[in-house]
Backbone as CSV, one residue per row, in Angstrom:
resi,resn,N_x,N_y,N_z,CA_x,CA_y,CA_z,C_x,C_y,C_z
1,UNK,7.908,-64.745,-59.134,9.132,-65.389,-58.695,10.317,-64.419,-58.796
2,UNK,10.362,-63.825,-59.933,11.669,-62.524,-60.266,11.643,-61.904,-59.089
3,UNK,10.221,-61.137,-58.683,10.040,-59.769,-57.443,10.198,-60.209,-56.590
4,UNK,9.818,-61.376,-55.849,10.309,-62.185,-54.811,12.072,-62.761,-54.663
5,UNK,12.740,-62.440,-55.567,13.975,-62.958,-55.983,14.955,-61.455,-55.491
6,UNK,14.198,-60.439,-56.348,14.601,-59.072,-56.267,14.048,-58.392,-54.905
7,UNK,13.387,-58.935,-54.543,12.949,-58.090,-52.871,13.962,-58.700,-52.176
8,UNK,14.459,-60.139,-51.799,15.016,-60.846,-51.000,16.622,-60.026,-51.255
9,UNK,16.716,-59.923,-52.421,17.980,-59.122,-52.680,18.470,-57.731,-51.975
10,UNK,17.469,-57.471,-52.208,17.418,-55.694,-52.009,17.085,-55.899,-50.059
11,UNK,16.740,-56.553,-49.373,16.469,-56.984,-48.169,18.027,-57.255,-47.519
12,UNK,18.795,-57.821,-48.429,19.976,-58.649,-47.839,20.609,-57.343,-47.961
13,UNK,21.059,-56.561,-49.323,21.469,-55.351,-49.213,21.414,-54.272,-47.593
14,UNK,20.003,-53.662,-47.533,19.087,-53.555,-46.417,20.135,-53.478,-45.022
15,UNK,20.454,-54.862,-45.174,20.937,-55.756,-43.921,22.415,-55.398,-43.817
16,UNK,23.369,-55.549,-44.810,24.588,-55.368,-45.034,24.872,-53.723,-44.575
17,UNK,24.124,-52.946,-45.412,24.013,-51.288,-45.086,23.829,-51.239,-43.429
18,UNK,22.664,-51.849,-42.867,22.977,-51.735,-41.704,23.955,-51.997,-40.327
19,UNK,24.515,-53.392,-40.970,25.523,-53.630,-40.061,26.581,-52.802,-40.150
20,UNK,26.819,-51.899,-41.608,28.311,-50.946,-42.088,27.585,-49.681,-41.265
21,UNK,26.842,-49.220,-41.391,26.289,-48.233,-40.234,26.213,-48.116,-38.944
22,UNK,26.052,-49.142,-37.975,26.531,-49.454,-36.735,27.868,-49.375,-36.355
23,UNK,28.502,-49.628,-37.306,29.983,-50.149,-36.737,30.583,-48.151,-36.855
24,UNK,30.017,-48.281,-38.270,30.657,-46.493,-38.554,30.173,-45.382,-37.192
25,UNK,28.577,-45.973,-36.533,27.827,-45.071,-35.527,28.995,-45.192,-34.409
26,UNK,29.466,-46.573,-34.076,30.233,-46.622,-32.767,31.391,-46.031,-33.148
27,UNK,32.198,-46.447,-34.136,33.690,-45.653,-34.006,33.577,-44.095,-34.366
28,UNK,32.690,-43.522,-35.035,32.130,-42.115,-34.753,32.159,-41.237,-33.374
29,UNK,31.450,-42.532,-32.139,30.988,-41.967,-31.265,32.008,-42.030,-30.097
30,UNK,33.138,-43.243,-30.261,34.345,-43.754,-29.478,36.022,-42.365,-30.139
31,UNK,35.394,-42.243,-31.149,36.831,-40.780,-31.841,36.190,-39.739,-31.362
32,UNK,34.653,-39.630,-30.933,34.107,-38.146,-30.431,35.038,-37.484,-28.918
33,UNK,34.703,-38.719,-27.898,35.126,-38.486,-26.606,36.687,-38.105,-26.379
34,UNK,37.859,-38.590,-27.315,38.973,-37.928,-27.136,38.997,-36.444,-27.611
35,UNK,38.299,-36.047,-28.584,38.131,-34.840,-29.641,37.312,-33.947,-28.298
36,UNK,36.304,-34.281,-28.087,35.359,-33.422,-26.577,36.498,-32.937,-25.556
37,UNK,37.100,-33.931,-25.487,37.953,-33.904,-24.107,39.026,-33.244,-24.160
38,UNK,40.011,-33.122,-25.457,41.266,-33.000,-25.537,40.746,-31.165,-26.191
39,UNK,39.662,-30.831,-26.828,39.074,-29.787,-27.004,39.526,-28.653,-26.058
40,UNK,39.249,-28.851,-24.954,39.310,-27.898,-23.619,40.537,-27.160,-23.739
41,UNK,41.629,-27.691,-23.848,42.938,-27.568,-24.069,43.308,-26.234,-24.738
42,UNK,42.296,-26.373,-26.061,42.107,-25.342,-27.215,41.888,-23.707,-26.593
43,UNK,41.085,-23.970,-25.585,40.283,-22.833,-25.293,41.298,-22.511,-24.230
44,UNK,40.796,-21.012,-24.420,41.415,-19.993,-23.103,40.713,-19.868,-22.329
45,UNK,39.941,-20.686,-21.506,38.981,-20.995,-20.154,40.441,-22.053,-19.191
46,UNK,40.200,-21.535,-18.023,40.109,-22.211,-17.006,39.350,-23.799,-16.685
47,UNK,39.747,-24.658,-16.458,39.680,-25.647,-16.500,39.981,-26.394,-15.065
48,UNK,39.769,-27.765,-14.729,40.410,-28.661,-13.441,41.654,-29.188,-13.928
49,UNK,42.687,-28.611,-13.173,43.608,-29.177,-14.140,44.798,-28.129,-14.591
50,UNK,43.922,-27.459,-14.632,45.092,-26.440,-15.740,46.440,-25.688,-15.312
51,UNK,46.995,-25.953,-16.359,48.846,-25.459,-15.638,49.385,-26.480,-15.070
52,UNK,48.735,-28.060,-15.088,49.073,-29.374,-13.572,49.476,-30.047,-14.513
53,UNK,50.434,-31.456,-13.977,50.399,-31.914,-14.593,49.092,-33.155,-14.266
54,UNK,49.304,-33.091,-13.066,47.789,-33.804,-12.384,46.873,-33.934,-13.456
55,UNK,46.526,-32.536,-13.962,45.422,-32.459,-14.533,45.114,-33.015,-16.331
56,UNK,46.516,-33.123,-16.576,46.840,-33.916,-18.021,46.897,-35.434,-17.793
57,UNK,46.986,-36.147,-16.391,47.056,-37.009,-16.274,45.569,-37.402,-16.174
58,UNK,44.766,-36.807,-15.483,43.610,-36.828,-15.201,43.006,-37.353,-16.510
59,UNK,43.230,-36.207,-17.056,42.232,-35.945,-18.434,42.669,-37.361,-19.542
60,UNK,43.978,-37.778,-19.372,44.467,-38.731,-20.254,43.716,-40.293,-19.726
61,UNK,43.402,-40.322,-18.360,43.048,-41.469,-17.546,41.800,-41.720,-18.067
62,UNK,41.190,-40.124,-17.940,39.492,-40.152,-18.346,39.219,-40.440,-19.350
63,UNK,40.116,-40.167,-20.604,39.839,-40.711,-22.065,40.017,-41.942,-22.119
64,UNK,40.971,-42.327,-21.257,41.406,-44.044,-22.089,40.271,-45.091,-21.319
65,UNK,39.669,-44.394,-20.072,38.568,-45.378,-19.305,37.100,-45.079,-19.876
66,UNK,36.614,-44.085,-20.779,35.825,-43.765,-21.526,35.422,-44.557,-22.584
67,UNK,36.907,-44.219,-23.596,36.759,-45.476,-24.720,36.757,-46.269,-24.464
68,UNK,37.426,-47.367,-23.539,37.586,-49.026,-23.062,36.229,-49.005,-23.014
69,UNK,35.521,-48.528,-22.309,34.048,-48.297,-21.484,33.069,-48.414,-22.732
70,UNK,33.627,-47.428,-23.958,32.792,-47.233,-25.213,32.784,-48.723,-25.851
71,UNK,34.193,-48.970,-26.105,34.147,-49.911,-27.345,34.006,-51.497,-26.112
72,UNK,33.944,-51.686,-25.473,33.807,-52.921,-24.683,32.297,-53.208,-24.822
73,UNK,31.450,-51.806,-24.664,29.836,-51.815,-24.734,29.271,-52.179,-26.034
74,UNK,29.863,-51.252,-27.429,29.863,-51.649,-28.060,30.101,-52.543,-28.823
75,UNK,31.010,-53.953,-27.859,31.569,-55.011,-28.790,30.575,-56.097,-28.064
76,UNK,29.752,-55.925,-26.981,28.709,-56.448,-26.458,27.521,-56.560,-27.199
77,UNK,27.327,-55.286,-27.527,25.858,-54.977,-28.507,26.104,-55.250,-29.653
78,UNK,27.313,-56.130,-30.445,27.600,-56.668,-31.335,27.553,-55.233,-32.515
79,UNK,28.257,-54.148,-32.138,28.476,-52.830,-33.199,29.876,-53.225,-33.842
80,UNK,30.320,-53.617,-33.250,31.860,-53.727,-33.763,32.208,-55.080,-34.128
């Protein structure tokens, strides 16, 4: 009865760890795509864009329709 008491425990634990891991996997993966993107910037490469302002607009459009895109999916698949 105890080990059966103490498995069910350690199970619910289990469960809790996993849902705090999902949520940490998505907002991990939704802070990656501005960090990827806004990266380019850093570098002394040539780019679409570069010297424009076009191209800051671009790049700002592409991040914010990325994440919506990220965390909307993820609030579907119940991560968040």
């Amino acid at each position: 009865m105890i080990t059966t008491v103490f498995e069910t425990s350690l199970t619910l634990a289990d469960a809790r760890l996993n849902t705090v891991m999902k949520k940490l996997t998505a907002w991990a993966a939704i802070i990656a795509v501005p960090t990827a993107i806004t990266g380019f910037y850093g570098q002394n490469v040539l780019f679409p864009g570069y010297l424009d302002n076009a191209g800051f607009i671009m790049s700002i459009c592409l991040i914010v329709v990325v994440v919506l895109g990220l965390y909307i999916s993820f609030r579907r698949r119940d991560w968040l």
